[in-house]
C-alpha positions in Angstrom: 18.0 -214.5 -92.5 15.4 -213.1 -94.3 12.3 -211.3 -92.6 9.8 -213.9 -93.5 12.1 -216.6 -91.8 12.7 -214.2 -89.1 8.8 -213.6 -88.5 7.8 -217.5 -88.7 10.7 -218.2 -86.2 9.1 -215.6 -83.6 5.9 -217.2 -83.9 7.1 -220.9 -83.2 8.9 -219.8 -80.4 6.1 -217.2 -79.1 3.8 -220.5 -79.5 6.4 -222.9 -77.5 7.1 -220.3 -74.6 3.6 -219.3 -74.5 2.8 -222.9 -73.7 5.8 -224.1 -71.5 4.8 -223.3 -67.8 1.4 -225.3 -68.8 2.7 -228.4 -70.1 5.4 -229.2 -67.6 5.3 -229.4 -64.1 9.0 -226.9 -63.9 9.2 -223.3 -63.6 11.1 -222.2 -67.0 11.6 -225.9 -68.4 14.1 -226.4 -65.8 13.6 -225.4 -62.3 11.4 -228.0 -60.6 8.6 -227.3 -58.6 6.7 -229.5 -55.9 3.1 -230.4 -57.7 -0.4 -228.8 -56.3 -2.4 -231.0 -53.5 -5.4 -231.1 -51.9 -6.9 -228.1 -54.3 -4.2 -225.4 -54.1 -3.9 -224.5 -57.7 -4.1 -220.5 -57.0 -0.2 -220.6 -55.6 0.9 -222.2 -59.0 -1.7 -220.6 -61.1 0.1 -217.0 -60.3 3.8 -219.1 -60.7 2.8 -219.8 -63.8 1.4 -216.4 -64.8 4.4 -214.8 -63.9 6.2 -217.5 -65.6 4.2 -216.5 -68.8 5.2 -212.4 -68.2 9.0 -213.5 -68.0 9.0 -215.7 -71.5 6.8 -212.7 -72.7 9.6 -210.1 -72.2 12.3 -213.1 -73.6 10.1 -213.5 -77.0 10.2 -209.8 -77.3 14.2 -210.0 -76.5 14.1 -212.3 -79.5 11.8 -210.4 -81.8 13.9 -207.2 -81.2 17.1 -209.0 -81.7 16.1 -210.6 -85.1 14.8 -207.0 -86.4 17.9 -205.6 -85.5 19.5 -208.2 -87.2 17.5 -207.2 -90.5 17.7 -203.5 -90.5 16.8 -200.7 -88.0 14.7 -201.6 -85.1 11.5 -199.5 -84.9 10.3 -197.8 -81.7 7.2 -199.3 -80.2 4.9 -197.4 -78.2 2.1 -199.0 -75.5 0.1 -200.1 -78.0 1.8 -202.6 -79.8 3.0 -204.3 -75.8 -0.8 -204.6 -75.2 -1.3 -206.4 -78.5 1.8 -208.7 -78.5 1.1 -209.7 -74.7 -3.3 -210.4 -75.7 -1.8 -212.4 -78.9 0.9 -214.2 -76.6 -2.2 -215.0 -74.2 -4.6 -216.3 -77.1 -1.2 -218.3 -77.7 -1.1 -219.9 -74.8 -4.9 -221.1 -74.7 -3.8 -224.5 -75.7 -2.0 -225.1 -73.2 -4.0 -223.5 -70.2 -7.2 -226.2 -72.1 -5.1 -228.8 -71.4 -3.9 -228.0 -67.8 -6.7 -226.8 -66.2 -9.9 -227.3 -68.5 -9.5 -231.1 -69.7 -11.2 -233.4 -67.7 -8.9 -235.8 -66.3 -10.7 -239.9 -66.5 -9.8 -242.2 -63.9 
C-alpha cells in the first residue's frame, strides 16, 4: 500500500468514525442504547462524546499501524494530538448538524 492510499484510507475512516455515535442510535455501531425522552439529551450528549474520544484513539491505532506498515513511524509530540482531535471534531460536524441542529417536521 502506498502512502497516498494509506492517507485517503485514514481520512474515510476518520470521516465514518467521526460520524458514527451521531447517526445511530448504538454506542460503537453495536451496543444499543435506550433513546432520550422527555428532554434528556445531556446523558447521551456526553455518551456520545466519549464515544467520539474512543474512535479518536482507534483512528490513530489505525493511522499508526498503516505508517508503520510504510516505513518508520515518527514520534508525535502534543501538538499534532490537539490538531488530529480539532480536525476529527470539524469531521464530525456533519453528523452532530444532523442529530441535534436539523429541525425535525412533523
Amino acid at each position: 500500500m502506498d502512502v497516498s492510499l494509506a492517507s485517503w484510507l485514514v481520512i474515510a475512516v476518520a470521516f465514518a468514525f467521526a460520524n458514527l455515535p451521531f447517526v445511530n442510535e448504538n454506542v460503537l455501531g453495536f451496543i444499543p442504547v435506550e433513546p432520550a425522552r422527555n428532554g434528556k439529551h445531556a446523558k447521551y450528549f456526553a455518551v456520545r462524546l466519549l464515544e467520539l474520544i474512543v474512535l479518536y484513539f482507534v483512528v490513530g491505532a489505525l493511522a499508526h499501524a498503516l505508517e508503520s506498515r510504510i516505513g518508520n513511524a515518527f514520534p508525535q509530540t502534543w501538538e499534532f494530538y490537539a490538531i488530529t482531535a480539532c480536525l476529527f471534531l470539524v469531521l464530525a460536524f456533519p453528523g452532530f448538524v444532523l442529530r441535534y441542529l436539523r429541525k425535525r417536521h412533523g
